[in-house]
DOLUMTOR-341349 format. One line per 10 residues: number of its first residue (from 1); their letters; for each residue x, y, z of C-alpha. Coordinates in nm, 2 decimals. Example, Ala and Ser with C-alpha at 12.3 -4.5 7.8 and 13.67 -1.06 7.14 Angstrom:
% residues 2
1 = as = 1.23 -0.45 0.78 ~ 1.37 -0.11 0.71
//
This chain:
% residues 104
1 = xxxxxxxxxx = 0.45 2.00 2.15 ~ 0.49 1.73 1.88 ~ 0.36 1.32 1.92 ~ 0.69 1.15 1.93 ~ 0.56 0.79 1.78 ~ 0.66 0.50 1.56 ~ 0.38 0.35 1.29 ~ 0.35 0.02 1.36 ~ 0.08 -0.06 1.09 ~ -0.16 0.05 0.85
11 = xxxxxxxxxx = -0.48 -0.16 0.79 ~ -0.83 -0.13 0.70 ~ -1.06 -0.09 1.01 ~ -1.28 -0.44 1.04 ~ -1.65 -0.48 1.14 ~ -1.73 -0.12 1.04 ~ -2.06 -0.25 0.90 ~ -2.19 -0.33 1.26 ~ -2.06 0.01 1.41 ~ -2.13 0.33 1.45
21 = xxxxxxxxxx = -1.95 0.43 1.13 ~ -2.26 0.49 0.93 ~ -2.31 0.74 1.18 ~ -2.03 0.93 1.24 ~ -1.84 0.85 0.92 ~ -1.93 1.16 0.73 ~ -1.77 1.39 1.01 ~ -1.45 1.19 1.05 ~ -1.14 1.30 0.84 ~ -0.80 1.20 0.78
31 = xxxxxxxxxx = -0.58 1.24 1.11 ~ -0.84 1.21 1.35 ~ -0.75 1.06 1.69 ~ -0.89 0.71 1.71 ~ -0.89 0.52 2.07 ~ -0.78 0.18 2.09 ~ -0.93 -0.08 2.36 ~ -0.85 -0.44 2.49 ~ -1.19 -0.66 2.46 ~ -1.04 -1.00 2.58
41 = xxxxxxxxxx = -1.40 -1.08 2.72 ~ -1.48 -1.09 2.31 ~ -1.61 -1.41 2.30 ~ -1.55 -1.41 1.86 ~ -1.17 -1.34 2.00 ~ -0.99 -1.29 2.29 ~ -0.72 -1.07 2.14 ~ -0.99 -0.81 2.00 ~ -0.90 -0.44 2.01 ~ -1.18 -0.21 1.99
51 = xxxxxxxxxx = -1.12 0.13 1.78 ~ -1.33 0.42 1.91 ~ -1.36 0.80 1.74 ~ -1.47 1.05 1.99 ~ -1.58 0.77 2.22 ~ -1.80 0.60 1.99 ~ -1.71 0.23 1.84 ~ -1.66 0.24 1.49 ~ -1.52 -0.08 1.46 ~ -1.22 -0.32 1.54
61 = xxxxxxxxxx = -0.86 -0.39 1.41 ~ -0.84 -0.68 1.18 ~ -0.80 -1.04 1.38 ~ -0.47 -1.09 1.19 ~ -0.27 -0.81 1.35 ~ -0.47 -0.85 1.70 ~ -0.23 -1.08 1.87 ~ 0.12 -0.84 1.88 ~ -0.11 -0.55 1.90 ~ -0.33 -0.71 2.22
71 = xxxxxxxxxx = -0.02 -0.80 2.36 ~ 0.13 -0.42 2.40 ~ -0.18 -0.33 2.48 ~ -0.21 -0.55 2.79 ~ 0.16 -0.47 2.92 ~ 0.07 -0.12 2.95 ~ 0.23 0.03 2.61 ~ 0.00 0.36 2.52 ~ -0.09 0.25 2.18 ~ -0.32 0.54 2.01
81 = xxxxxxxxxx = -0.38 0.53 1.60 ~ -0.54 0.79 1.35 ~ -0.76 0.79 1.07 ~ -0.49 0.79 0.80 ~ -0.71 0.75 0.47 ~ -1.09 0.73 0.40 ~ -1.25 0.61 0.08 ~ -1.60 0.61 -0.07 ~ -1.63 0.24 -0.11 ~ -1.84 -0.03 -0.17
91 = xxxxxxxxxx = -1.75 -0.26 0.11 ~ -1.75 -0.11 0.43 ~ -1.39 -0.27 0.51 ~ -1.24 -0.04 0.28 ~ -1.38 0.29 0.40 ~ -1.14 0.38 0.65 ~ -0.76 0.32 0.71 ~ -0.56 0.36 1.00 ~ -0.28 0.39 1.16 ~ -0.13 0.20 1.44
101 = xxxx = 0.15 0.40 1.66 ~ 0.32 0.33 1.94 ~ 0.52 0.58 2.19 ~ 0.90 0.66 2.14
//
């Protein structure tokens, strides 16, 4: 059966650099599953969301967008987002894009 969701966002995935993504980036593709995760104990920001492929950190969604995002997150809306682009890049924040959806 078909994922009935909305895109919410698309953005480039922040802090990559001090990840796993040197890792695992190299086995990741375009539509992969990536898990989203509260962090309010982040002490660099309370609103952090964590992003996850396969269970391992890769990195977090940019500050900017945390707040709405955080929000749904904590009132229980099943937020999920997928790899939607990589790039060989210079700067690690423009490796991988995502996608931010939320349930219908």
């Amino acid at each position: 059966m078909a994922e009935c969701a909305f895109l919410i966002v698309r953005c480039a995935l922040a802090g990559s650099q001090y990840h796993g993504l040197a890792e695992v980036g190299a086995r990741m593709a375009p539509g992969d599953r990536l898990e989203l995760l509260r962090e309010p104990e982040n002490r660099h920001d309370p609103a952090a969301v964590r992003v996850l492929w396969q269970g391992r950190q890769i990195g977090y969604l940019p500050r900017a967008l945390n707040p709405p995002l955080a929000a749904a997150l904590d009132a229980g809306i099943a937020l999920h987002a997928r790899v939607s682009a990589l790039r060989l890049a210079a700067t690690p924040w423009e490796r991988v894009e995502l996608a931010v959806y939320a349930p219908l």
